[in-house]
Every structure is written in C-alpha cells, then in structure tokens.
TORVO-660573 format. One record per residue: x, y, z of N, C-alpha, C in turn; residue in three letters; residue number from 0. Coordinates in Angstrom, 3 decimals. Example, Ala and Ser with C-alpha at 12.3 -4.5 7.8 and 13.67 -1.06 7.14 Angstrom:
BEGIN
<tipa <13.190, -5.690, 7.800>, <12.300, -4.500, 7.800>, <13.200, -3.300, 7.800>, ALA, 0>;
<tipa <12.850, -2.250, 7.080>, <13.670, -1.060, 7.140>, <12.900, 0.030, 7.870>, SER, 1>;
***
This chain:
BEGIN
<tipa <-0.796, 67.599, 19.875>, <-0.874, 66.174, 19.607>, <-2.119, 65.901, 18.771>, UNK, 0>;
<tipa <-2.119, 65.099, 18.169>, <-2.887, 64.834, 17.197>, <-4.269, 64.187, 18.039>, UNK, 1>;
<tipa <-3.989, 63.076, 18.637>, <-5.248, 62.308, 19.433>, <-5.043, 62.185, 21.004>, UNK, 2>;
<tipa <-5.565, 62.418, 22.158>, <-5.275, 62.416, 23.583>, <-5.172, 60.981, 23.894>, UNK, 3>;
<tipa <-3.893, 60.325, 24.037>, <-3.873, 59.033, 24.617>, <-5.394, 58.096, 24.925>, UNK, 4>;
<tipa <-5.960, 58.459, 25.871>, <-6.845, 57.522, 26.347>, <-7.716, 57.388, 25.012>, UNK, 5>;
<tipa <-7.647, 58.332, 23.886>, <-8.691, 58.148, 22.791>, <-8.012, 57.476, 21.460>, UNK, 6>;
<tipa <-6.629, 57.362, 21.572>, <-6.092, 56.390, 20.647>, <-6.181, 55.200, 20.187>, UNK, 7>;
<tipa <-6.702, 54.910, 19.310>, <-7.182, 53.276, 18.858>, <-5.711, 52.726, 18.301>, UNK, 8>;
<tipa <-4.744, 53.260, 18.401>, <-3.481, 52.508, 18.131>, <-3.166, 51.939, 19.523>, UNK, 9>;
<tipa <-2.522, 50.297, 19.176>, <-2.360, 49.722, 20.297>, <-0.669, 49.247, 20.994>, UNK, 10>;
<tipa <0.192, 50.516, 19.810>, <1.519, 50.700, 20.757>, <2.235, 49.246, 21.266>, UNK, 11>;
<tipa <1.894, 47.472, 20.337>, <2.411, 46.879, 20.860>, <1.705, 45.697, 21.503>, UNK, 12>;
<tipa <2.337, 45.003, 22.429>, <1.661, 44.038, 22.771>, <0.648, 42.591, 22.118>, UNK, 13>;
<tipa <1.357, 42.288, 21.201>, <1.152, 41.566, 20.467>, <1.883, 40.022, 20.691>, UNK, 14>;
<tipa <1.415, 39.101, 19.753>, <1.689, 37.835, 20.398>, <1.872, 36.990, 19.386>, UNK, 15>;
<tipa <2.956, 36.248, 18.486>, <2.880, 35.536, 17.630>, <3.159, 35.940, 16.210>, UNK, 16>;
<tipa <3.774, 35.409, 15.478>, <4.536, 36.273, 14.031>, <3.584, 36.950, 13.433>, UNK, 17>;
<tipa <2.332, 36.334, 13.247>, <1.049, 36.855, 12.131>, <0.416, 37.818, 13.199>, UNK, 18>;
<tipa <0.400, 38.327, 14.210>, <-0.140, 39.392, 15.413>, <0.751, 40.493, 15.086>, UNK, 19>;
<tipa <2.237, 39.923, 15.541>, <2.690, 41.254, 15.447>, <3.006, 42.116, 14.237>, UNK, 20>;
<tipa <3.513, 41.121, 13.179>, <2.982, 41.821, 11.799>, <2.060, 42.597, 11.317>, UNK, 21>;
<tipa <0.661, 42.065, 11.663>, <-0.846, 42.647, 10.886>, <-0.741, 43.487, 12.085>, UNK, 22>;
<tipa <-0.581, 43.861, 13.125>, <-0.694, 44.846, 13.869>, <-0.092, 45.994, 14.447>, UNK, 23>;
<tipa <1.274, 45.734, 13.805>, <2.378, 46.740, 13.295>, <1.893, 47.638, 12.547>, UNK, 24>;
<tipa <1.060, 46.942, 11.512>, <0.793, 47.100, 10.245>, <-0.595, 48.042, 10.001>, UNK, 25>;
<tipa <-1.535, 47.682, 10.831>, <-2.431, 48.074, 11.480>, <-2.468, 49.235, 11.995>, UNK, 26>;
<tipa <-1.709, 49.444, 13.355>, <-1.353, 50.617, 13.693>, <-0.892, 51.836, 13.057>, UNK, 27>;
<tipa <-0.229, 51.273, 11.446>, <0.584, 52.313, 10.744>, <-0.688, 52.949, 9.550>, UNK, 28>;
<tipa <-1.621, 51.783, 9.430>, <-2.519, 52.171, 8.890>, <-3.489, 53.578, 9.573>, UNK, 29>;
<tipa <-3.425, 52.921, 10.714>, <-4.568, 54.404, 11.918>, <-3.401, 55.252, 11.639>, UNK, 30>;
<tipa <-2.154, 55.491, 11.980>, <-1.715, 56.633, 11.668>, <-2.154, 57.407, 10.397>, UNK, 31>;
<tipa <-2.220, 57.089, 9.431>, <-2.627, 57.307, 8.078>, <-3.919, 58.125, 8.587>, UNK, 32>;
<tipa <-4.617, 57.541, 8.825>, <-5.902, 58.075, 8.984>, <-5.759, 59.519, 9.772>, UNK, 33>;
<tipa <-5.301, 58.970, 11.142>, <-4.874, 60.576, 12.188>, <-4.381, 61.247, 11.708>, UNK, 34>;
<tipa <-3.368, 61.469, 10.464>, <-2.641, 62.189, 9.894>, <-3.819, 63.477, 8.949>, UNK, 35>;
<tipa <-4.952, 62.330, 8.498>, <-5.165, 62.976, 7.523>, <-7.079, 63.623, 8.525>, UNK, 36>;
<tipa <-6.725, 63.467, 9.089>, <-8.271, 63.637, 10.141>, <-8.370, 65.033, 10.148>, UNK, 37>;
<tipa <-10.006, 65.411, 9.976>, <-10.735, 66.800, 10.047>, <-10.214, 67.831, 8.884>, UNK, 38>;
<tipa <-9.288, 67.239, 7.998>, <-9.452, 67.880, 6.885>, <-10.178, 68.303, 5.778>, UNK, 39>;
<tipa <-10.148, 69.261, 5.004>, <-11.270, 68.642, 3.906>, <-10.266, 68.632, 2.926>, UNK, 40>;
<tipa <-11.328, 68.980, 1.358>, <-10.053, 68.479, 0.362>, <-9.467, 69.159, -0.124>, UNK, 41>;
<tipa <-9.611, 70.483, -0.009>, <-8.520, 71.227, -0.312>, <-7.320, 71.145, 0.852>, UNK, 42>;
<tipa <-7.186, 70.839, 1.497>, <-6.309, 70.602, 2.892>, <-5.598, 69.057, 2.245>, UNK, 43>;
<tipa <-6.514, 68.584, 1.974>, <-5.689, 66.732, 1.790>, <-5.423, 66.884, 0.298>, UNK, 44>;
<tipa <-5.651, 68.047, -0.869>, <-4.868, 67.728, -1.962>, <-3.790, 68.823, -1.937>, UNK, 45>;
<tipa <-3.631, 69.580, -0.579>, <-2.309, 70.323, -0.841>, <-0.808, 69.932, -1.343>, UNK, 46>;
<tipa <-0.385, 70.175, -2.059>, <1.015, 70.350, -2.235>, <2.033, 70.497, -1.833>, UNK, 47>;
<tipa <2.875, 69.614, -1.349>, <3.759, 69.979, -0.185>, <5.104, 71.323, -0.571>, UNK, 48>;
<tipa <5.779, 71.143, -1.434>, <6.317, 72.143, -1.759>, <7.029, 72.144, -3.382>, UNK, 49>;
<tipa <6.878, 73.525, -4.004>, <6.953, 72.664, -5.625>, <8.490, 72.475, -5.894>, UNK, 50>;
<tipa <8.284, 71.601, -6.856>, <8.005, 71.251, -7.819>, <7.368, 69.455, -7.413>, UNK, 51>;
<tipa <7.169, 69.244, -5.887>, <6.764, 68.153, -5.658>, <5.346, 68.128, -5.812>, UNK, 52>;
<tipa <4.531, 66.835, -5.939>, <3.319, 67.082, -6.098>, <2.552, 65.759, -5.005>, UNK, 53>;
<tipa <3.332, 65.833, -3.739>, <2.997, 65.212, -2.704>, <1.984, 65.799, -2.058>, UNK, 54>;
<tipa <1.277, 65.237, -1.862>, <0.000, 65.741, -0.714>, <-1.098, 64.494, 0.460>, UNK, 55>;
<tipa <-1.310, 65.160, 0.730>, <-1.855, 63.808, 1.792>, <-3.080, 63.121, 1.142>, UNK, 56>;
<tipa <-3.670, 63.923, 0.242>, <-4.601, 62.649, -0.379>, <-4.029, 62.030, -1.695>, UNK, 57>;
<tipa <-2.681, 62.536, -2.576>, <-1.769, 61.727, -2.655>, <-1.127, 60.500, -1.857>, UNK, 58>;
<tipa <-0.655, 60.741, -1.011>, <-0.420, 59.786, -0.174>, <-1.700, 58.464, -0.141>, UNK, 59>;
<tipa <-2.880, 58.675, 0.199>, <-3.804, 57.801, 0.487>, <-4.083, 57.194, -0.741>, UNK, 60>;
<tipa <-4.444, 57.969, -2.041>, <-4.204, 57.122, -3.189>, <-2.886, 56.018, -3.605>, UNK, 61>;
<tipa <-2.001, 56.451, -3.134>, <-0.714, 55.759, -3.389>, <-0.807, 54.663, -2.620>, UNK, 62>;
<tipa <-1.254, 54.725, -1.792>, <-0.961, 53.243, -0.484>, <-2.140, 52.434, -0.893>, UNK, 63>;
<tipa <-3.365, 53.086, -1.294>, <-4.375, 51.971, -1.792>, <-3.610, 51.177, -3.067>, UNK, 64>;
<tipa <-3.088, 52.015, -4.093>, <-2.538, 51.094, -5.152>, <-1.687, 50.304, -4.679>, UNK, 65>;
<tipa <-0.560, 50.565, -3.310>, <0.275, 49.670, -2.896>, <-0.006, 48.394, -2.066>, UNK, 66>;
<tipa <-1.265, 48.669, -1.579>, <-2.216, 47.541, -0.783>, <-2.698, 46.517, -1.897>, UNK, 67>;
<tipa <-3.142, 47.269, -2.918>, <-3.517, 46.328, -3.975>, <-2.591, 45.504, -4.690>, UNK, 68>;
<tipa <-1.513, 46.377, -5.213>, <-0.414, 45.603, -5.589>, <0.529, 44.352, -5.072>, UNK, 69>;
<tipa <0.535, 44.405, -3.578>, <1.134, 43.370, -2.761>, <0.193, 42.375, -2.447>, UNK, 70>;
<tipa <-1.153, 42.633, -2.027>, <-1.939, 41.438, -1.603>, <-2.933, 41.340, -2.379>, UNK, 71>;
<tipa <-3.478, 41.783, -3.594>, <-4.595, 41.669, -4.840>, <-3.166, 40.699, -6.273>, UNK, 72>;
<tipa <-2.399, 41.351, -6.360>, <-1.457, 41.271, -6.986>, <-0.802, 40.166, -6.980>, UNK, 73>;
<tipa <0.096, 40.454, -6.263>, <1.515, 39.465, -5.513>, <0.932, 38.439, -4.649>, UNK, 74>;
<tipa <0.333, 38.347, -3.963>, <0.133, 37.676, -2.683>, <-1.345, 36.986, -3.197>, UNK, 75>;
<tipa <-2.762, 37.042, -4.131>, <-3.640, 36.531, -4.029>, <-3.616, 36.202, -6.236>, UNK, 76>;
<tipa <-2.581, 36.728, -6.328>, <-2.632, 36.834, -8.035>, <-3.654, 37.236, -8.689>, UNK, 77>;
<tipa <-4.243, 38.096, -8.124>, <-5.538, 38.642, -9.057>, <-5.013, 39.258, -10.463>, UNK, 78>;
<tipa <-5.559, 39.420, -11.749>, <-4.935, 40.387, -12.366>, <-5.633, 41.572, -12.564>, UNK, 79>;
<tipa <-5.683, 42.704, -11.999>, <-6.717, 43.672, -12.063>, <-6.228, 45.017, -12.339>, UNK, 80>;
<tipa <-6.586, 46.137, -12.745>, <-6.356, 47.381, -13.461>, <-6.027, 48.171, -12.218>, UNK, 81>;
<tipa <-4.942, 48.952, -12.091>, <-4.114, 49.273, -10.871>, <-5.336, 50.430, -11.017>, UNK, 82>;
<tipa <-5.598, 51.009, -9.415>, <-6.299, 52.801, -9.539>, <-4.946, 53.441, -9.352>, UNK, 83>;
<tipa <-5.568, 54.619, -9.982>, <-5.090, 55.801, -10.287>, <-3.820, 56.032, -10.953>, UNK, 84>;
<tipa <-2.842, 54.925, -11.362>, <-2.129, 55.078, -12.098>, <-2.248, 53.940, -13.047>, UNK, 85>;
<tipa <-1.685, 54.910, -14.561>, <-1.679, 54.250, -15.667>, <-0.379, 54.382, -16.487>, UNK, 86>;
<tipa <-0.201, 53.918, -17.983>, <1.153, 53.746, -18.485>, <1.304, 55.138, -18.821>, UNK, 87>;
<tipa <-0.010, 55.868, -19.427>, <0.306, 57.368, -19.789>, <0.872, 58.304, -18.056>, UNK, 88>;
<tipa <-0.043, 57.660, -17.591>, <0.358, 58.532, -16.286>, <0.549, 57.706, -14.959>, UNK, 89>;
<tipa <2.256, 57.512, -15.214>, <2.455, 56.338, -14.341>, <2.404, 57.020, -12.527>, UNK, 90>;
<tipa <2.422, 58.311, -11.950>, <2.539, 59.219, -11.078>, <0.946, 59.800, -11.061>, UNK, 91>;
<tipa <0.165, 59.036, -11.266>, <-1.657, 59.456, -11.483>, <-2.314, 59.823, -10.209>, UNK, 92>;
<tipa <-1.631, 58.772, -8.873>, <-1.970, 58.478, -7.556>, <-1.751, 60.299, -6.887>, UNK, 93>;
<tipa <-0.430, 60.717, -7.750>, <-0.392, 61.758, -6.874>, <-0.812, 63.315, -7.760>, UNK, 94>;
<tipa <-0.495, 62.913, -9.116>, <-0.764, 64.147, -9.902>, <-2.740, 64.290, -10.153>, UNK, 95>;
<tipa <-2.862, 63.315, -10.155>, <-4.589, 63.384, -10.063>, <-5.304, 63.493, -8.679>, UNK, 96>;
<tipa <-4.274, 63.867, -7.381>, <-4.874, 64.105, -6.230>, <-5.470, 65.579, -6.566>, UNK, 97>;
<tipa <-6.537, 65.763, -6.160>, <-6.820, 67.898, -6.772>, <-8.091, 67.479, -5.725>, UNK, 98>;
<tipa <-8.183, 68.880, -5.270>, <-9.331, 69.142, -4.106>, <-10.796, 68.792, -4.640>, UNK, 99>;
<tipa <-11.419, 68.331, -4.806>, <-12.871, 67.458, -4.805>, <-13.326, 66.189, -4.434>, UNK, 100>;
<tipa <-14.623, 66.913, -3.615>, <-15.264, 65.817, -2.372>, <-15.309, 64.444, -2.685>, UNK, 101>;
<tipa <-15.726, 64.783, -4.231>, <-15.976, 63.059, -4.825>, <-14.343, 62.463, -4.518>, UNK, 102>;
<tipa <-13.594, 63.153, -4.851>, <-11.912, 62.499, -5.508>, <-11.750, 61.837, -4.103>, UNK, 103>;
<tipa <-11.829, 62.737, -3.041>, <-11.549, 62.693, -1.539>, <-12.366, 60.994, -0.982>, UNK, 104>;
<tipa <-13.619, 61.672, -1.376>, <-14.501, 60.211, -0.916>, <-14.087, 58.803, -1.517>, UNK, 105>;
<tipa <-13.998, 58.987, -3.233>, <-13.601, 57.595, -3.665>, <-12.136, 57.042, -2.903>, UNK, 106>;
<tipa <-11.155, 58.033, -2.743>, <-9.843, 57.462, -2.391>, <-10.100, 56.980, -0.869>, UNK, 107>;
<tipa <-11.028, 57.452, -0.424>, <-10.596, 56.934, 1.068>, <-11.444, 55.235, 0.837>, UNK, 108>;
<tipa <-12.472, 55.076, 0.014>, <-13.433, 54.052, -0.034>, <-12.323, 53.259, -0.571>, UNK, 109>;
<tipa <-11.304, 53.377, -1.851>, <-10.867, 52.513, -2.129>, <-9.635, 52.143, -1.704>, UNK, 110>;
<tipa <-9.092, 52.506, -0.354>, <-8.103, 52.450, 0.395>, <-8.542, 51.700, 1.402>, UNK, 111>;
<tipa <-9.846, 51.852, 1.967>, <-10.828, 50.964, 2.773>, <-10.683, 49.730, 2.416>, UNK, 112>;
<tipa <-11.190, 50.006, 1.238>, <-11.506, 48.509, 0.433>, <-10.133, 47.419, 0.264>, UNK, 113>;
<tipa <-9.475, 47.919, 0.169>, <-8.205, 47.117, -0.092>, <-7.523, 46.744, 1.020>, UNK, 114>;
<tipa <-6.882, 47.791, 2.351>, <-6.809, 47.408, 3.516>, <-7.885, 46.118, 3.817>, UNK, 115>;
<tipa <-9.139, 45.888, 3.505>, <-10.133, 45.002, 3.978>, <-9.429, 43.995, 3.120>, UNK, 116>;
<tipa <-9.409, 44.505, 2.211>, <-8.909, 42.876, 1.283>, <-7.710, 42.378, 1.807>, UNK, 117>;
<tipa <-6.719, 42.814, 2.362>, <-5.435, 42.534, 2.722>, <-5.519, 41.914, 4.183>, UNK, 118>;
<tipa <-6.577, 42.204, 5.006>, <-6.680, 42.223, 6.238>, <-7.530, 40.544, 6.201>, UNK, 119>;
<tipa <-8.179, 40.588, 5.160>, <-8.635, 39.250, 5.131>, <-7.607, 37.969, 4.867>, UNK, 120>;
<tipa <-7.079, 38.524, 4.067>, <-6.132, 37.626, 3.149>, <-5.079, 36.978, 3.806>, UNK, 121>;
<tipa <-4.658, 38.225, 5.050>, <-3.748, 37.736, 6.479>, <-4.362, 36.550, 7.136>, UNK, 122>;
<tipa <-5.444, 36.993, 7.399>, <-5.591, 36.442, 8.729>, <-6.448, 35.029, 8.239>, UNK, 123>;
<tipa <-7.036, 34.721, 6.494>, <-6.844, 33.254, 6.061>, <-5.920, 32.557, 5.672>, UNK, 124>;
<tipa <-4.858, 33.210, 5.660>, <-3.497, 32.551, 5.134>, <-2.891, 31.560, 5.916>, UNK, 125>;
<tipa <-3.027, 29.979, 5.754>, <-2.393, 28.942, 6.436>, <-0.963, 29.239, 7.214>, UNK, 126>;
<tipa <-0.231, 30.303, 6.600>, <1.091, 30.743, 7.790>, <1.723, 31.686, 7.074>, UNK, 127>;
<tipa <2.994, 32.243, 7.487>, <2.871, 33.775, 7.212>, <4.587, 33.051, 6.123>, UNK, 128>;
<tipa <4.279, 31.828, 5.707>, <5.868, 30.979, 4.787>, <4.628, 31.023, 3.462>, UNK, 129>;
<tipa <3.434, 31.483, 3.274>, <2.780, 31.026, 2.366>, <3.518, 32.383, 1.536>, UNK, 130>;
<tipa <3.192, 31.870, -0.290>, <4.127, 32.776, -1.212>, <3.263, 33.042, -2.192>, UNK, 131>;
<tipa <3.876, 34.457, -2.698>, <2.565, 35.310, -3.767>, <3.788, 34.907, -5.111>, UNK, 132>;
<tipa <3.896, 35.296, -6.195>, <4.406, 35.658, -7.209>, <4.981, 37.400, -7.515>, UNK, 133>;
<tipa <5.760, 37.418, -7.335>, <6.582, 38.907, -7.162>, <7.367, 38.738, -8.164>, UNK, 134>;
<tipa <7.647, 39.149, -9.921>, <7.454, 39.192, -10.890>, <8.406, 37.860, -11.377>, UNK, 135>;
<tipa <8.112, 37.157, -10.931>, <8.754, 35.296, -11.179>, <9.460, 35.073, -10.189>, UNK, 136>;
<tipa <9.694, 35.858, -9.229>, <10.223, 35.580, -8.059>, <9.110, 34.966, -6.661>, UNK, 137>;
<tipa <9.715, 33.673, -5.909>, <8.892, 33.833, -5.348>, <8.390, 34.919, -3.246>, UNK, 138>;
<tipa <7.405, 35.082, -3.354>, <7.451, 36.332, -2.155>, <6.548, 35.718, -0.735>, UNK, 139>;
<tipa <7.261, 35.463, 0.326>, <6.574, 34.935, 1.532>, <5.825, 36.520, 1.993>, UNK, 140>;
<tipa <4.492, 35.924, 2.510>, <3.802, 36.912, 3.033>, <4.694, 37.508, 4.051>, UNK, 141>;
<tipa <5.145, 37.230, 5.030>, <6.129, 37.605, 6.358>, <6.704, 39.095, 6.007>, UNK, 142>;
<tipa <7.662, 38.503, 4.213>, <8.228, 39.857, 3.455>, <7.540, 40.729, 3.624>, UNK, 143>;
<tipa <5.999, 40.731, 2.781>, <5.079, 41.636, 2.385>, <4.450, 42.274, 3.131>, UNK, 144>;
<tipa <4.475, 41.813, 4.426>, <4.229, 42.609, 5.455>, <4.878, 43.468, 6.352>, UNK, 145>;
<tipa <6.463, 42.865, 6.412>, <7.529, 43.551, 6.664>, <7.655, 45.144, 6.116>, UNK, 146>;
<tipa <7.563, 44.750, 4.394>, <7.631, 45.676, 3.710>, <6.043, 46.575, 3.280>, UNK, 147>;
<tipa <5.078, 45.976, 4.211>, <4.207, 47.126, 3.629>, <4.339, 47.780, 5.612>, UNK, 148>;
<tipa <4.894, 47.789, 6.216>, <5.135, 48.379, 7.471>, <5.546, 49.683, 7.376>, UNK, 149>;
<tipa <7.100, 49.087, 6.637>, <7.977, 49.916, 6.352>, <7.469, 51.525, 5.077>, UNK, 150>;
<tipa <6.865, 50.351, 4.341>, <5.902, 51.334, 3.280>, <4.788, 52.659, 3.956>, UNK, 151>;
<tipa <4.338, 52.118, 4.407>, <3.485, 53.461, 5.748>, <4.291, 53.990, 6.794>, UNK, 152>;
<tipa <5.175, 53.617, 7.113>, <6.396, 54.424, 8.076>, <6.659, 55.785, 7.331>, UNK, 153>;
<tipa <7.965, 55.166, 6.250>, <7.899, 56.065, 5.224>, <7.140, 57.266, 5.364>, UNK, 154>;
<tipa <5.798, 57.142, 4.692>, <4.670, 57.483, 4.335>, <4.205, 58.612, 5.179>, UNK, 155>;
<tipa <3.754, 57.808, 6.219>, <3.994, 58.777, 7.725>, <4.678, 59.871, 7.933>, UNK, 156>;
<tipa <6.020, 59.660, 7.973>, <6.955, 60.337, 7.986>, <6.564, 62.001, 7.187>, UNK, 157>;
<tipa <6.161, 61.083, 5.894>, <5.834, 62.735, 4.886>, <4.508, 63.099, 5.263>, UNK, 158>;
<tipa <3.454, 62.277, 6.229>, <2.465, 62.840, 6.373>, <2.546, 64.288, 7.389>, UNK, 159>;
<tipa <3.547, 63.450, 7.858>, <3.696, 64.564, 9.306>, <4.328, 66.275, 9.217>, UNK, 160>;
<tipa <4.928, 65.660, 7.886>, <5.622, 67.422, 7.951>, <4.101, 67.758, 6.440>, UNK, 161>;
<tipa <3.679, 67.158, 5.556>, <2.311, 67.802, 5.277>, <1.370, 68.398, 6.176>, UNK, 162>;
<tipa <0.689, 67.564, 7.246>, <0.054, 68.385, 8.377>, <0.210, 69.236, 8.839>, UNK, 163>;
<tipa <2.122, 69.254, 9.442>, <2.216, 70.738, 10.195>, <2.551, 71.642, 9.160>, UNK, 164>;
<tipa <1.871, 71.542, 8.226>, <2.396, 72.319, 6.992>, <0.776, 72.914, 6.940>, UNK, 165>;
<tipa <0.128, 71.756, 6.934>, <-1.144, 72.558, 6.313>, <-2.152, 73.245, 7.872>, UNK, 166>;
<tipa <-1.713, 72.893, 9.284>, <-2.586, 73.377, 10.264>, <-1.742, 73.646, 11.569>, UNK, 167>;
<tipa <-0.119, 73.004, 11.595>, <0.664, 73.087, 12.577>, <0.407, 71.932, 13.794>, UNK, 168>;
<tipa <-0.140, 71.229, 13.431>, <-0.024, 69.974, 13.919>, <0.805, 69.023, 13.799>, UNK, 169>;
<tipa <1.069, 68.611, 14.999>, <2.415, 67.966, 14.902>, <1.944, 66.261, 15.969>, UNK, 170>;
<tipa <2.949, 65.456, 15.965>, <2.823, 64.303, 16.835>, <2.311, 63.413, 16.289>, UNK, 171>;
<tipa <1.933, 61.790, 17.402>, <2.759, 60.938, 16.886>, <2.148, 60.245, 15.178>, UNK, 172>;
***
C-alpha cells in the first residue's frame, strides 16, 4: 500500500454541500497524484511507460498543471496566459519534455502547486458553483469544471498506478 490508513490525508468522503463535495472529490484526487508520485526521484518520475508511449509520471504532473490552468486561469477566471509546457510546435511538450532533471522535476511540481492554489482559490470565492467561465464561446458552469477536472485525475490516476508498479511494484489506492 502506498500510505498506512491512519497516515492518509485523503478524506474518503464526508462532505457537505455541492461546492464541499466537489473541491473535495477533487482534492482528494489531487493527494492521490502526489502518493502516486512520492519518494521518487527523477529518473523514476520521467520514466516511460512503455514505447512507443511517452507517458510518465512527471508527464502526468506537467499535464494536469496545464489542465488546472486551462479550466480555472483560462475558462473559468479568463486570464489570457501562455500555456506551460506545451506549444504549437510541440503541442505533446507536457509529456515529451518530461526527461529526468532535478530542476525539470522541481519546476513541475512548483507549477502544479501553483495552479491547484489558483483553482482552489477561485472555488472557494466563487458566489456559487451556477457561476460561468467562457469555454470557447460556449458558456461553462463551474459545477461542470469540476465534475470534469475529477474525472480528469481519475483518469490520470488510473495511469499513475500501473507507472508505479512499473517503476517499484507498488501498488494501491
């Protein structure tokens, strides 16, 4: 198992109210992220899951920061700002520019930090969870965006888990 129950900071639930159980769904899927990728270094978090894929777990963490940014910097607060790690030449940057170095390792987790913080704010000032971002002229209730960034780290998860027991034989939840 990855973490011994009594030391789990995931809270499995118990939540109260549309904007609770959302951000804390959401929340929780985020700490998975983290447990997934815990006591590695970076050659471990830019492994390769199997080729010709170029998935890896600090792939992964780059990818979800651009997707944090994109839904609530983006969509949800209309910022217009220069996506990380992917660009028009290299629209797959998040995962093909994952490669084992401390710096690469350190910035992605800071700017995955950073954006979770931005998103986490943005929830919990938002007058109600009917308030709407711009989703490319369409309009997008936060409720969605949280729905779907749940589902987005589930996913995610999912591939973290067979990366791990790939890279140390760790397995669980």
């Amino acid at each position: 198992m990855f973490v011994h129950p009594d030391e789990d900071t995931r809270t499995d639930g118990g939540f109260r109210g549309e904007r609770d159980v959302l951000a804390g769904y959401l929340r929780d899927q985020r700490l998975t992220l983290e447990l997934k990728c815990a006591g590695l270094d970076a050659e471990d978090l830019a492994r390769r899951s199997v080729a010709p894929s170029d998935l890896s777990l600090l792939g992964l963490v780059r990818h979800l920061a651009g997707v944090e940014q994109y839904w609530f910097r983006q969509v949800m607060a209309g910022q217009d700002v220069r996506r990380h790690y992917r660009t028009e030449e290299e629209p797959a940057g998040e995962f093909t520019g994952a490669v084992a170095d401390p710096e690469l390792v350190a910035d992605a987790w800071t700017t995955w930090r950073a954006e979770v913080a931005f998103a986490e704010q943005l929830v919990a000032r938002a007058p109600g969870m009917d308030v709407t971002g711009d989703c490319g002229g369409e309009p997008m209730e936060l409720r969605e965006v949280l729905v779907h960034m749940i589902e987005e780290y589930a996913r995610h998860n999912g591939h973290a888990d067979f990366l791990r027991e790939r890279i140390d034989g760790r397995v669980g939840q």
